[in-house]
Every structure is written in structure tokens, then in C-alpha cells.
matplotlib code that plots the C-alpha trace (Angstrom):
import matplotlib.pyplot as plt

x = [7.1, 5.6, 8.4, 7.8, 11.1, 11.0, 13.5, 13.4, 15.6, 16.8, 20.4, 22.3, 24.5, 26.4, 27.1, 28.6, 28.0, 24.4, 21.8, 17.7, 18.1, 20.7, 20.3, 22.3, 20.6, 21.8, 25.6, 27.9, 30.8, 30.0, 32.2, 30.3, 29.9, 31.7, 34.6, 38.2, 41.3, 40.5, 37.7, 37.0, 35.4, 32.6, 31.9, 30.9, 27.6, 24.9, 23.0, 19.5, 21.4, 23.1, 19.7, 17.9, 20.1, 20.5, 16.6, 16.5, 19.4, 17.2, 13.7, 14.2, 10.3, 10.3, 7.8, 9.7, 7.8, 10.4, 7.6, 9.4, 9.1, 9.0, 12.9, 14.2, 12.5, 15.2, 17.8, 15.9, 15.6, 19.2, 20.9, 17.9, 16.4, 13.5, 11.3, 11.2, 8.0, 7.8, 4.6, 5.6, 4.6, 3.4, 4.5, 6.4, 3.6, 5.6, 5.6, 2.0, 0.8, 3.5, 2.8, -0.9, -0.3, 1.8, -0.8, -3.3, -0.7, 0.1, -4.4, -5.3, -2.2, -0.6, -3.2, -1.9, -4.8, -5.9, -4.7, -1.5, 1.3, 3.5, 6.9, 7.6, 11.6, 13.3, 15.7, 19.7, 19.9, 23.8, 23.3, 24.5, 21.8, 20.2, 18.6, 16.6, 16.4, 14.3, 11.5, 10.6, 9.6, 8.1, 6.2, 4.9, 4.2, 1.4, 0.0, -0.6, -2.4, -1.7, -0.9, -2.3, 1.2, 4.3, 7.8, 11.7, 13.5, 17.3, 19.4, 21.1, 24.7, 24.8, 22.5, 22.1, 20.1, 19.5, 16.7, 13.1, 12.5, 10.6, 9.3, 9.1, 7.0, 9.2, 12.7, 11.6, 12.6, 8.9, 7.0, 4.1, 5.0, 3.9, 5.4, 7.2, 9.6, 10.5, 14.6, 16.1, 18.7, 22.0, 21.0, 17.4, 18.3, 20.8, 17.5, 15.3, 17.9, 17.9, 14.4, 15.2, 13.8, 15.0, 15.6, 12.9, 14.8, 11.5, 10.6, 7.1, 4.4, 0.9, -2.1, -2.8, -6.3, -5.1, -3.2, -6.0, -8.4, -6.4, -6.0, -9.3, -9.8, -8.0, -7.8, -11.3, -10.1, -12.4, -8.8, -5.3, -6.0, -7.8, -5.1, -2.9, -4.9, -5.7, -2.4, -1.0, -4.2, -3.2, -1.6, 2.0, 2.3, 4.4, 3.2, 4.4, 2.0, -0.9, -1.1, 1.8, 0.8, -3.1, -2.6, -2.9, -2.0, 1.8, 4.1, 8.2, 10.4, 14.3, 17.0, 20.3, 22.5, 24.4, 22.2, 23.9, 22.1, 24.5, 23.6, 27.0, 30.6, 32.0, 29.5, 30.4, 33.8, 33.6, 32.3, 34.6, 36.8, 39.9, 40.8, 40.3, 37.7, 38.6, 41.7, 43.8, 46.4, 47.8, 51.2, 52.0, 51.5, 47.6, 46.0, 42.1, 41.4, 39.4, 39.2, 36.2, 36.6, 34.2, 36.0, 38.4, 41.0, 43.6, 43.4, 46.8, 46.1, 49.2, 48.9, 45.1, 44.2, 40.8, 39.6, 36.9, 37.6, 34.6, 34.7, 31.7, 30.7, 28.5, 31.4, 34.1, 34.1, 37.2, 35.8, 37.1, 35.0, 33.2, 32.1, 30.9, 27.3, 26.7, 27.1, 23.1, 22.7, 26.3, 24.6, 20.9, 22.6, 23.8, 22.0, 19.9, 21.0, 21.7, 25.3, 25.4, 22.0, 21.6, 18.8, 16.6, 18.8, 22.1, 23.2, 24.4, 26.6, 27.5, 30.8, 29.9, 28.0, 27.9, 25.7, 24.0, 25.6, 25.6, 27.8, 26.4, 28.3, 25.8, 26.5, 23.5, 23.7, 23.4, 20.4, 18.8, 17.3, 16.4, 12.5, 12.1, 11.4, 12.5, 13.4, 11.4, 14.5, 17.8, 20.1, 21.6, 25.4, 26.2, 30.2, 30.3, 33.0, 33.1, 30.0, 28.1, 24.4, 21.7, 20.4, 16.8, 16.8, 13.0, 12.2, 15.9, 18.2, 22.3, 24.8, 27.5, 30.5, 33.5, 34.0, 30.4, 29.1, 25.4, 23.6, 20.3, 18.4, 15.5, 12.0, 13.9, 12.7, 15.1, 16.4, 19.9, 19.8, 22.7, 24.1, 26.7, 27.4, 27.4, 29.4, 28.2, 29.0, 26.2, 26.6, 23.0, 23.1, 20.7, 18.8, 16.6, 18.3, 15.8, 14.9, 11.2, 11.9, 11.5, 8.2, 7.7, 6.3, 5.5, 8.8, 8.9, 8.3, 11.5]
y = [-21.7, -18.7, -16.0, -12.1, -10.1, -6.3, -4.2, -0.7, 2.0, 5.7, 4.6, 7.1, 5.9, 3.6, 6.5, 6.7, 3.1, 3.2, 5.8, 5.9, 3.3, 1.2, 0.9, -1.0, -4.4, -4.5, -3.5, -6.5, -6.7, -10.1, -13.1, -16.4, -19.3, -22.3, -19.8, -19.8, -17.3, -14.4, -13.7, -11.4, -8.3, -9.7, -12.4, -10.9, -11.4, -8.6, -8.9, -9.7, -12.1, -13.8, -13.8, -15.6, -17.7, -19.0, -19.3, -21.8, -23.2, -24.2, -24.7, -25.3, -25.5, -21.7, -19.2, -16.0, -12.6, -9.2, -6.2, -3.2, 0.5, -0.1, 2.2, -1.6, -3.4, -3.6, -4.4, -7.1, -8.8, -7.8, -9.6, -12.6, -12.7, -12.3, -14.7, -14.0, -12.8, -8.9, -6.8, -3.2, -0.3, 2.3, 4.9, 4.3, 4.2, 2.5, -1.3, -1.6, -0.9, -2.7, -5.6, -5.4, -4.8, -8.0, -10.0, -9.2, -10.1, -13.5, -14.0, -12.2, -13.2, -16.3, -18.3, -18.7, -19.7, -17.9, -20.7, -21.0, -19.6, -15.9, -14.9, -11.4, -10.8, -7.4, -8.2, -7.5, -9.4, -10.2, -14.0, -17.5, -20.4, -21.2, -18.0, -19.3, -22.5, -21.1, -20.1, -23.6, -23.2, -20.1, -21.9, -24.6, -22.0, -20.7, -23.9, -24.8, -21.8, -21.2, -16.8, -15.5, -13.3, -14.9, -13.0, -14.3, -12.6, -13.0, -13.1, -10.0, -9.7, -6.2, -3.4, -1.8, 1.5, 1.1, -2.1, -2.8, -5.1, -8.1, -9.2, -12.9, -14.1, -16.7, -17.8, -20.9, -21.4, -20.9, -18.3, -15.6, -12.4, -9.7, -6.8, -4.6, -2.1, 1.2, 1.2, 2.1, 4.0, 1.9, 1.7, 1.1, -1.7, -3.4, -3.4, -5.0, -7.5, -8.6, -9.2, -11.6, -8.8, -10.2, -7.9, -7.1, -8.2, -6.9, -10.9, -11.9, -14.5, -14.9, -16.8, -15.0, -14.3, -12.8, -10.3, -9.5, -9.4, -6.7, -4.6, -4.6, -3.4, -0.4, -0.2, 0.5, -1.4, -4.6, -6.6, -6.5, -4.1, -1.9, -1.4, -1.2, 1.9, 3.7, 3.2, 6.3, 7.5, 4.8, 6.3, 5.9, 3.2, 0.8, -2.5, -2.8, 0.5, -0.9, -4.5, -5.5, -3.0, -4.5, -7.9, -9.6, -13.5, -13.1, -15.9, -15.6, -18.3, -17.4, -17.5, -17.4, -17.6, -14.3, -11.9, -8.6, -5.3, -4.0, 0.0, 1.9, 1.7, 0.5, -2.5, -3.1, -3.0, -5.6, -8.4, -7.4, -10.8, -8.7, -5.1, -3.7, -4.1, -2.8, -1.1, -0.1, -0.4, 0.5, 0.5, -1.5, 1.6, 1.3, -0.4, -1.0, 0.6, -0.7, 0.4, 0.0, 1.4, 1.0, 3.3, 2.4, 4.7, 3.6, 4.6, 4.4, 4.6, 5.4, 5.5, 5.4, 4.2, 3.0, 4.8, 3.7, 5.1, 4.3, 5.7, 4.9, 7.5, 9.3, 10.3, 10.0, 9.2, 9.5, 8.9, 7.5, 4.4, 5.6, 9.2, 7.3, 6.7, 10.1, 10.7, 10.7, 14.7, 15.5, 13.5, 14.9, 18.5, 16.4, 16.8, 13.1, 12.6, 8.8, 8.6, 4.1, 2.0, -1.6, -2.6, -5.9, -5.3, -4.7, -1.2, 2.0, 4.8, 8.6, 9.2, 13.0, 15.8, 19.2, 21.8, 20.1, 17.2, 13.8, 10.3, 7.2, 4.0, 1.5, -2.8, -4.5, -8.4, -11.2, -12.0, -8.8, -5.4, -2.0, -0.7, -0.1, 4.0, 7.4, 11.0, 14.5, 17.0, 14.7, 13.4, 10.1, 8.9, 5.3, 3.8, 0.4, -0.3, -4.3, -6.8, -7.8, -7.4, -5.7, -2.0, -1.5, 1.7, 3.2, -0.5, -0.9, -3.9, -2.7, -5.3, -3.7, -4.5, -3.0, 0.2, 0.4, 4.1, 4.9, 8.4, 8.8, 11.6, 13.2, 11.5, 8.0, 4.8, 3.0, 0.3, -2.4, -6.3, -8.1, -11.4, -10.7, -8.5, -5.3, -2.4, 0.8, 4.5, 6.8, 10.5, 12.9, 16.0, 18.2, 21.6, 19.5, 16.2, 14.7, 11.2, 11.7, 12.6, 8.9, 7.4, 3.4, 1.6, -1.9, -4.2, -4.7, -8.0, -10.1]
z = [-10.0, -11.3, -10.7, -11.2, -11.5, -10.9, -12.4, -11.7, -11.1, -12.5, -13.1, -11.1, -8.4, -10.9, -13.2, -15.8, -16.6, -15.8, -17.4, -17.9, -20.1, -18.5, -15.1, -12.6, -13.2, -17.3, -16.8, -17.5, -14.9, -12.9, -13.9, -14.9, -12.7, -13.5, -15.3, -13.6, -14.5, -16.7, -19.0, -21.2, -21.1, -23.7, -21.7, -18.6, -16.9, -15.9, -12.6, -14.5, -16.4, -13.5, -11.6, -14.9, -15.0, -11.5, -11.4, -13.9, -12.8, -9.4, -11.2, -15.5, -16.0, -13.5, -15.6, -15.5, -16.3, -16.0, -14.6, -16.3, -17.9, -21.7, -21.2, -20.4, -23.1, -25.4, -22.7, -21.6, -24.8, -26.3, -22.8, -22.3, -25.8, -27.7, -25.7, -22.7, -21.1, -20.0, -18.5, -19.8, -17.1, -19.4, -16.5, -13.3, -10.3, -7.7, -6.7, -5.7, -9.1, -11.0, -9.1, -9.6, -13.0, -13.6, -11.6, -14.8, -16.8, -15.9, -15.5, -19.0, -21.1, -19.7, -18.1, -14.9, -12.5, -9.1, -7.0, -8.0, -6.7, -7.1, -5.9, -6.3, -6.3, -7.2, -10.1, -9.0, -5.5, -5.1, -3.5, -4.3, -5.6, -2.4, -1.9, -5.1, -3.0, -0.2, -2.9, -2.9, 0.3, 0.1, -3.2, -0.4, 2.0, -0.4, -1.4, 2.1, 2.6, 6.2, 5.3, 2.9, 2.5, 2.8, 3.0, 2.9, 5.6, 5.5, 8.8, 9.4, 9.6, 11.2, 12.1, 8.9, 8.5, 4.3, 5.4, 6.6, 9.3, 9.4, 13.1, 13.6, 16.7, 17.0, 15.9, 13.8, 10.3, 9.6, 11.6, 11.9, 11.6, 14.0, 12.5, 9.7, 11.0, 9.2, 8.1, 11.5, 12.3, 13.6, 17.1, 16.8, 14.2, 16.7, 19.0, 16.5, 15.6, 19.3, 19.4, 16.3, 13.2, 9.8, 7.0, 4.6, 0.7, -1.2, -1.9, -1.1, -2.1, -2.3, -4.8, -7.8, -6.7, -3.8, -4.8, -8.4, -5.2, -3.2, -6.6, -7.2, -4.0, -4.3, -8.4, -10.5, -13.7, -15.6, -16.8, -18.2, -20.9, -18.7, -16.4, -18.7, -20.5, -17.3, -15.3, -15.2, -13.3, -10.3, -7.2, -6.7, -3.3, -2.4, -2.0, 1.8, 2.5, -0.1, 1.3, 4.0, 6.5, 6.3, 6.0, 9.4, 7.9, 7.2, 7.3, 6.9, 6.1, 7.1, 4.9, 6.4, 3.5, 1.8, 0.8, -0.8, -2.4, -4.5, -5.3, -5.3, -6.6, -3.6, -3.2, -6.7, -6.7, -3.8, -6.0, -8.9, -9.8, -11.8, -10.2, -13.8, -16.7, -20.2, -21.5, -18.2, -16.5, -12.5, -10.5, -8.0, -5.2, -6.1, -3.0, -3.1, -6.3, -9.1, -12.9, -15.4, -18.8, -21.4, -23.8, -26.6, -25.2, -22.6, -18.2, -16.6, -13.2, -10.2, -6.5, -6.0, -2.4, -2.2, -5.5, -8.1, -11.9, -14.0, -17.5, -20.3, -23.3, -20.4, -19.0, -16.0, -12.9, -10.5, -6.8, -3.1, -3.2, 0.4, -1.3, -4.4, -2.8, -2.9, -6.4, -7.3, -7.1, -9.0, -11.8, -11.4, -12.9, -15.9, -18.8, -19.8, -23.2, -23.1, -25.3, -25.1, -24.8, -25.9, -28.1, -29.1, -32.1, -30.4, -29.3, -30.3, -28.9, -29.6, -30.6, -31.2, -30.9, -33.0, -33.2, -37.0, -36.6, -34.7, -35.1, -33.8, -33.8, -34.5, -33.9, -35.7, -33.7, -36.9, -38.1, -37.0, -38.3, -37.8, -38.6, -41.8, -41.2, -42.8, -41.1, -42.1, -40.8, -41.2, -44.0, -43.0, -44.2, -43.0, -43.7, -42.8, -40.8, -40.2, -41.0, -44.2, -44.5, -47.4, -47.0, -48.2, -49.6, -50.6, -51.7, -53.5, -51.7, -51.8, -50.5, -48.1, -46.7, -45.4, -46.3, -48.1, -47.7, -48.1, -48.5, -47.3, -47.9, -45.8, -46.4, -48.0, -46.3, -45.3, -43.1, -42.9, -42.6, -40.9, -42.2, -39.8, -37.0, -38.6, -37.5, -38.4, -38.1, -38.9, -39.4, -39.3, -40.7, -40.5, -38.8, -36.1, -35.2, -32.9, -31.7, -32.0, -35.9, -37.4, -39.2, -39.5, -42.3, -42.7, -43.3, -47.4, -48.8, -49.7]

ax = plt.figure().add_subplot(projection="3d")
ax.plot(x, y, z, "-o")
ax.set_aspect("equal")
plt.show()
């Protein structure tokens, strides 16, 4: 199967764990399958990493390609690894375009031929391994070519106002569909699940040439790279609007299984195994309350009732799990600074801010490096903390370990090798400390 996953999102409503760089999709808080009793905080599982995981679990041989915003890059690689296949967004343009754009991708870079078949799935679904199941039959469904669009609609389990609708003309397992329905309010929802509607879960699937066709329709672009150079000129539109609302051949195949979006605290917090991640602790007066601390500093926690206490180098959240989904425009007056990301490389967080100063905690993953670059406006002092690797220093290699300190100054190349996994604790100094202050140069030879 030929499987596109898109992963999206601004990383607000799970804040302060989530950020622009690490949205929803990338936080680690799931417990592994096949793991019973406790388990450690480093062992936890992230949504794309579940999904991955449970796609290959169904289909091994499954061709995987994550459509993303080149933000998500290096989360991508640092929690699936350095191979797997991604189709960078240069800009965000809405599903439409992203879609189209990863249709290029897999024609221009992988070879994947016009007839065969596409499923399109967003990248965090909450479900169990046969919702993964029911692509092989949406896989059959296009290589029978009876529609030339083919949806998964899941059962409903109540009338729920956050969905689309999917009309079925009949109630078969396999059936035409006659309509898409707008998300509802409660009462019209209860109507359209009466008549039999489905919800819409965003997973469709069509040829290749299909859907390159329907691009070109509505795209002027020659191939891959010309998409890719020109896409911040495409119109933001969904793909439902650009193609599911024109397309009269639709077909929908019914899954009936559990089927879960999971975009706030509180739908979060359902799925948690252990009422507390990281260092905490509550009394036994707390009722329905749930802890995730991603800071190095203790929570003690006494007589929540139905509360959600979230705390990451971002910030704090104390909420009532209900009032937690409308966190979005308390975090829109933040400022953006991003204080914990995770790179290709491993991640780093800020420990502190001053007004000509910054401290970054740097983990370097074994075997790995940073680009070999130097700064114009900032002085750089690394300590080593824990780890064992070789600093290049303007062409000079220094072993460090431990307690190793290394000065750089403004204009020095410079870059660090991990043998091991290398903690580090970087200090800048200097009048204009600034992300977009860093020139690369080719790695030096060994």
C-alpha cells in the first residue's frame, strides 16, 4: 500500500507540551502495545509513532511518505529515523495543496505509477489495528475501479458537532455515497445519523493519476519541482471543497471499530495509562485528575477534582479538564519563542533567558552531529555535562568529557561529534543573540 500521512497542526490546545515545532502528533505520553505495569517516562510512545508503527504492523512492505511543513522535519526523523520518506510543504496551503503536492512526490521522486493506489490518512487518529485493517479494503476498492474516490466512514457513536458527515445511499459495508454534510450542530447530527451519515475521519483514496489529474486541473505547475518552487502562490482549499464536493463517483467502506480524535487535554488525559507522567506526586482526595511534568522539578498535587496540570519549559498549565479546550486564544497572546524542540540530532531546551545572554541544554543522540557552522554576533561557552564525543574547533579536533569546557568565539567554525549521548549546556553571550545568526560550511574531512 502506498500510504500518505498528514501531519499538520499549530500546537496550541496541548500547550504547554506542544508548540510550532511540536505539535500534538510528536508528544510522547501513549504506553506501548504489548507493555504491561509501569513504564517509563523514556519509553513512551507519540501518536505518529504509534500510528507508524501499527501500519506496518498490518502491511510490513506499506510505503509510508509523512506530507509536512519542513517545522516537523526534524521531529519526524529524531522519533521515526533518518529514512523515512517526507514531502516538505514549503508553506502551509491547506490539505488540497499538500495533498497535490505529495501526489508529485510519490510520481517524480519515488516512482509510484498512476494506477496504483493512495490512501490519504491524517497522522494522530486514536484507534486500535483494525482501523488500519479496513485500508485493505479501501486498497481493493481502488483497484476495482468502481469510484474514482473512495472514503472510510466510521460509525458514529453519538451526534457530535466537531465532525463531517458522510451520506451513504445505503447501509452496506460498501456503498455509494450521495452526500457530504457540513459539521452539524447536535440536533442536526442526531438527524443525519438516523438517516445512516457516517463520520467524515479525513481518510480517502483514489489512483495516483487521479488525483495528479485533478491538481493539474486547478494547479498551473509542469512537475514535482515545479510545485514545489511555486507553492506558496496555490490557494489555500481543502481537499473536501477542491475535489469531494465535485466528484460525483464516491464510494465508502464502513468501519465500525473505535475511532478517537484526540485534540484537547481532556481527550488526552482519557487514554493516559498512569494518572501521572514525570516527577509528581497526588493525595488520595484527588479524583479524575491527571499530572504531566516534563520538568526536573517536583508537582505535588492535593485535592484536584477533575483537573489537568501539564508543565514543560513553555510553561504551566493548571486547568478543569472541561475548560482546557478553550485554551487556544490564552496561548495565541503568548509570545512564540519555542523553549524544547527535538531535532534529527536529538533536542534541545532553554533553561534561561537574560537580556545578553541565553542557556541551552543541548542532548546530542550517539553517533550524531551538529552542522559544522559559526555565529557573526555571539560568543559560545559549552560545559559538558555527561557524554563523550570530539569538538571540531576552526579545523582543530578536542576530545571532551565530563566536565570539559569549550570557548568559542564569534566568527570560529565549529561543531561537536557524539560517541555517546552527549549532554551539553551551552551558554551565548552576546549583543544580538538570534537564531537566524549561524553560517554553514561543508563538514571537514576526517
Amino acid at each position: 500500500m502506498n500510504i500518505v500521512l498528514l501531519s499538520g497542526g499549530s500546537g496550541k490546545r496541548l500547550w504547554p507540551l506542544s508548540n510550532d515545532v511540536r505539535s500534538k502528533q510528536f508528544i510522547k505520553i501513549f504506553h506501548p502495545e504489548n507493555r504491561e505495569g509501569h513504564v517509563d517516562s523514556a519509553d513512551l510512545e507519540s501518536m505518529v509513532q504509534r500510528v507508524y508503527s501499527q501500519i506496518k504492523k498490518i502491511d510490513s512492505d506499506a510505503n509510508i511518505t509523512i506530507a509536512t511543513s519542513k517545522t516537523q522535519v526534524s521531529s519526524i526523523h529524531n522519533q521515526l529515523g533518518d529514512k523515512v520518506s517526507i514531502c516538505v510543504e514549503p508553506t502551509r496551503r491547506d490539505t488540497f495543496p499538500a495533498i497535490a503536492l505529495a501526489a508529485s512526490y510519490l510520481s517524480d521522486k519515488l516512482g509510484v505509477d498512476r494506477n496504483d493506489a493512495v490512501i490519504i490518512c491524517p497522522v494522530d487518529p486514536y484507534v486500535d489495528d483494525s482501523y488500519f485493517e479496513c485500508f485493505k479494503e479501501l486498497d481493493k476498492m481502488v483497484k476495482s475501479g468502481d469510484y474514482n474516490l473512495n472514503l472510510m466512514g466510521v460509525e458514529p457513536t453519538y451526534p457530535s458537532e466537531k465532525y463531517g458527515y458522510i451520506q451513504p445511499e445505503t447501509k452496506d459495508h460498501i456503498s455509494k455515497v450521495s452526500a457530504f454534510k457540513e459539521k452539524p450542530d447536535v440536533e442536526t447530527a442526531q438527524k443525519y445519523i438516523d438517516e445512516g451519515a457516517l463520520w467524515n475521519c479525513g481518510v480517502f483514496a483514489f489512483k495516483l493519476g487521479y488525483i495528479l489529474d485533478r491538481a493539474h486541473e486547478l494547479i498551473d505547475f509542469k512537475d514535482y519541482q515545479d510545485l514545489f518552487d511555486h507553492y506558496g502562490d496555490c490557494k489555500k482549499i481543502s481537499f473536501d471543497y477542491a475535489v469531494g464536493e465535485h466528484e460525483k463517483s464516491i464510494g465508502v467502506v464502513r468501519f465500525s471499530g473505535s475511532w478517537k480524535d484526540i485534540g484537547s487535554w481532556n481527550t488526552f488525559a482519557e487514554e493516559m495509562h498512569e494518572k501521572i507522567i514525570g516527577k509528581a506526586d497526588m493525595d488520595d482526595t484527588c479524583e479524575n485528575s491527571n499530572i504531566v511534568n516534563e520538568l526536573n522539578v517536583p508537582i505535588i498535587a492535593m485535592g484536584l477534582k477533575n483537573m489537568i496540570v501539564a508543565a514543560s519549559n513553555d510553561g504551566i498549565l493548571v486547568a478543569d479538564k472541561t475548560q482546557s479546550s478553550y485554551i487556544k486564544p490564552f496561548v495565541e497572546k503568548l509570545d512564540n519563542q519555542v523553549r524544547y524542540a527535538e531535532k534529527s540530532w536529538g533536542s534541545f531546551t532553554i533553561v534561561d533567558i537574560q537580556d545578553k545572554a541565553l542557556v541551552i541544554r543541548i542532548v546530542l543522540l550517539p553517533d550524531h552531529k551538529l552542522h559544522y557552522h559559526s555565529h557573526d554576533h555571539r560568543d559560545e561557552v559549552w560545559t559538558v555535562m555527561s557524554g563523550e564525543g570530539t569538538v571540531i574547533l576552526d579545523d582543530k579536533k578536542i576530545e571532551i568529557k565530563p566536565g570539559s569546557v569549550v570557548s568559542i568565539k564569534a566568527g570560529q567554525r565549529h561543531t561537536v561529534i557524539a560517541k555517546t549521548e552527549l549532554v551539553i549546556n551551552e551558554v551565548q553571550i552576546g549583543d544580538e543573540i538570534s537564531v537566524e545568526d549561524k553560517t554553514k560550511y561543508e563538514f571537514p574531512e576526517a
